[in-house]
ROLO-435621 format. One record per residue (C-alpha): residue in three letters; chain; y, x, z. Coordinates in pm, whole numbers, plus 50000, padded with zeros to 5 digits. Example, Ala and Ser with C-alpha at 12.3 -4.5 7.8 and 13.67 -1.06 7.14 Angstrom:
residuo->Ala; cadena->A; north->49550; east->51230; up->50780
residuo->Ser; cadena->A; north->49894; east->51367; up->50714
//
This chain:
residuo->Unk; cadena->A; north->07043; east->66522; up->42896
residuo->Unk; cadena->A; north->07113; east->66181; up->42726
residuo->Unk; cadena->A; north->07360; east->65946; up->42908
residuo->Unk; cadena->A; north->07374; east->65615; up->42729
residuo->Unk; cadena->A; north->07630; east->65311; up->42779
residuo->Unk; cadena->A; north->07516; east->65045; up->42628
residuo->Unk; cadena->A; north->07751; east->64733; up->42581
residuo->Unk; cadena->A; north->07632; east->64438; up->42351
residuo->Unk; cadena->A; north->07922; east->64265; up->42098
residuo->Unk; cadena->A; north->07857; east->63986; up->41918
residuo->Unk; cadena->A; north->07877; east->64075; up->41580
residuo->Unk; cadena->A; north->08192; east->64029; up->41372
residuo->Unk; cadena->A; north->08196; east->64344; up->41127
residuo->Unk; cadena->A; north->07936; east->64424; up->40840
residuo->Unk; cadena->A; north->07623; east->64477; up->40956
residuo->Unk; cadena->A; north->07403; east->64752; up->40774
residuo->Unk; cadena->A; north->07098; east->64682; up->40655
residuo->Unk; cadena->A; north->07157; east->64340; up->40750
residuo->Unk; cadena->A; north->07225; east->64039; up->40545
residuo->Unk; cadena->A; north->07506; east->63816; up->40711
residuo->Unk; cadena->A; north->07726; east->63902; up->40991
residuo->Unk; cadena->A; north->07774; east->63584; up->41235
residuo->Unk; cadena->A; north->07600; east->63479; up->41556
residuo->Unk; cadena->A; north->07201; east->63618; up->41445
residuo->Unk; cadena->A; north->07336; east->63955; up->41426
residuo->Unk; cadena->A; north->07458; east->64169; up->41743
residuo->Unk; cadena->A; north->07568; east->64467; up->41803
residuo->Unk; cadena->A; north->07630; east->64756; up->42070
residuo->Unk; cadena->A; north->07781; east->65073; up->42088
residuo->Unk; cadena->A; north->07568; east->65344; up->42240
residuo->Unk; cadena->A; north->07778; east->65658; up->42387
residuo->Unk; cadena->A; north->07586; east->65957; up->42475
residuo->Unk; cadena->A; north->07691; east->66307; up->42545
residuo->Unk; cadena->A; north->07655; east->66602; up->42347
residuo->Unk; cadena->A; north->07638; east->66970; up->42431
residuo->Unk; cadena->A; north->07756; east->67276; up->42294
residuo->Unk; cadena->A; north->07751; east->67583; up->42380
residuo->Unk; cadena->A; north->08113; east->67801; up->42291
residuo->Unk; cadena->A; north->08163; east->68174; up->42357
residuo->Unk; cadena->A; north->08478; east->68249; up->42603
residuo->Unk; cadena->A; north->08653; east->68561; up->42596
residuo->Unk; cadena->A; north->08700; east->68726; up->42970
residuo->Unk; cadena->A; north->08941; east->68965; up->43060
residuo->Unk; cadena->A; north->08936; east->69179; up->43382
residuo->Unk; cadena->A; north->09164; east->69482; up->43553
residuo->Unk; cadena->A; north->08910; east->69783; up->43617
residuo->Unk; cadena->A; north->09054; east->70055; up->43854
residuo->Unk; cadena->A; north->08994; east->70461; up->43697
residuo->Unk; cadena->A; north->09167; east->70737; up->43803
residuo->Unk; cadena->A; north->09310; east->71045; up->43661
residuo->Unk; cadena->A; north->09472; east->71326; up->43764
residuo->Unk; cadena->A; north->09842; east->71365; up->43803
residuo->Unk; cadena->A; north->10170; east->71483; up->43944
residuo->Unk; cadena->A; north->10275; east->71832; up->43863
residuo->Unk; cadena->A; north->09933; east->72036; up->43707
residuo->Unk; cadena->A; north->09678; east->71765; up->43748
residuo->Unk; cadena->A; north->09637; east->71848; up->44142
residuo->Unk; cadena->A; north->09632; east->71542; up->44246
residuo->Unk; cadena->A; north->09433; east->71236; up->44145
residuo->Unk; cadena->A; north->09586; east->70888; up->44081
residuo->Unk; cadena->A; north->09448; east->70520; up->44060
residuo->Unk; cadena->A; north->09533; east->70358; up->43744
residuo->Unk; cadena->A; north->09453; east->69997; up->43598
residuo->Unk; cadena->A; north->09341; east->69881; up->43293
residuo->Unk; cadena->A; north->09244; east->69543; up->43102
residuo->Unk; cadena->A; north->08853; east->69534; up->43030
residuo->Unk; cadena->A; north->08707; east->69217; up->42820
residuo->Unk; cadena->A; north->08344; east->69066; up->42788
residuo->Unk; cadena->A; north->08176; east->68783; up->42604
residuo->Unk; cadena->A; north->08014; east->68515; up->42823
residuo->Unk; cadena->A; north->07916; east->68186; up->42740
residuo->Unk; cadena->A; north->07994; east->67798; up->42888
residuo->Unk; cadena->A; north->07841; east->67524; up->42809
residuo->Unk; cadena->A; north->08062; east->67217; up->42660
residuo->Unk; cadena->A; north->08047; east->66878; up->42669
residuo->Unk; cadena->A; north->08232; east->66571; up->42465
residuo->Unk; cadena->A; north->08160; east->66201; up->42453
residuo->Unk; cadena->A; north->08081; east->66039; up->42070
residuo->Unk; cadena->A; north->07922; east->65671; up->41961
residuo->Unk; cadena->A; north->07713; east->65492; up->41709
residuo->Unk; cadena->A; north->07721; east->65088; up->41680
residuo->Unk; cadena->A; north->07327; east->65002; up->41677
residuo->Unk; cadena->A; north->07328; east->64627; up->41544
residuo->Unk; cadena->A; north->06986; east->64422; up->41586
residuo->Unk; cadena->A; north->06891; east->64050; up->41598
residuo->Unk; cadena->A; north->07056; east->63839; up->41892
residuo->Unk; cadena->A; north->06807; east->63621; up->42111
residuo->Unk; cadena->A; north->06602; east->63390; up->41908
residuo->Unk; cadena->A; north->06632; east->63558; up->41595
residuo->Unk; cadena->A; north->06429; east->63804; up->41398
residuo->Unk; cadena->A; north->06319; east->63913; up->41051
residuo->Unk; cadena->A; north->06541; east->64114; up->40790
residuo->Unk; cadena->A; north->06866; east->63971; up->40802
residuo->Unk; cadena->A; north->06805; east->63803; up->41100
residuo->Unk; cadena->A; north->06723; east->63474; up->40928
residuo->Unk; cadena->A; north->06389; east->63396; up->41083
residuo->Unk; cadena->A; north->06414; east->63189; up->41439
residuo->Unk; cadena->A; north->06158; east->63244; up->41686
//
């Protein structure tokens, strides 16, 4: 899944690929969410028994710690500037009007 937020900045950095930076060129910075999946170590008490007291006649309950692999899924935000031509612009560098 692919959540964007898109918010448009008038440019005032270096554009890439682009020849000036003033009012032609905008940008925006597009966030979007990505997912990874990270192996998580579980740990768990699993009752047993055994015999005990004096010659093993009677049996006992006894605890121990018991661990599996499983698997979550993980999620963090990043973001990209995407620059393009403001309104009434096009071309490369921006530098033809429309």
């Amino acid at each position: 899944m692919l959540y964007q937020t898109v918010v448009t900045v008038c440019c005032c950095l270096i554009a890439v690929n682009l020849q000036s930076c003033d009012a032609r060129t905008c940008s925006r910075r597009v966030r979007y969410r990505i997912y990874e999946r990270v192996s998580v170590r579980r740990s768990r008490q699993q009752r047993y028994t055994t015999r005990c007291e004096l010659f093993g006649w009677k049996r006992c309950s006894r605890y121990r710690a018991t661990y599996s692999t499983g698997y979550e899924t993980d999620y963090s935000y990043t973001s990209y500037t995407s620059y393009y031509c403001c309104n009434g612009w096009r071309g490369g560098g921006c530098s033809q009007p429309i």
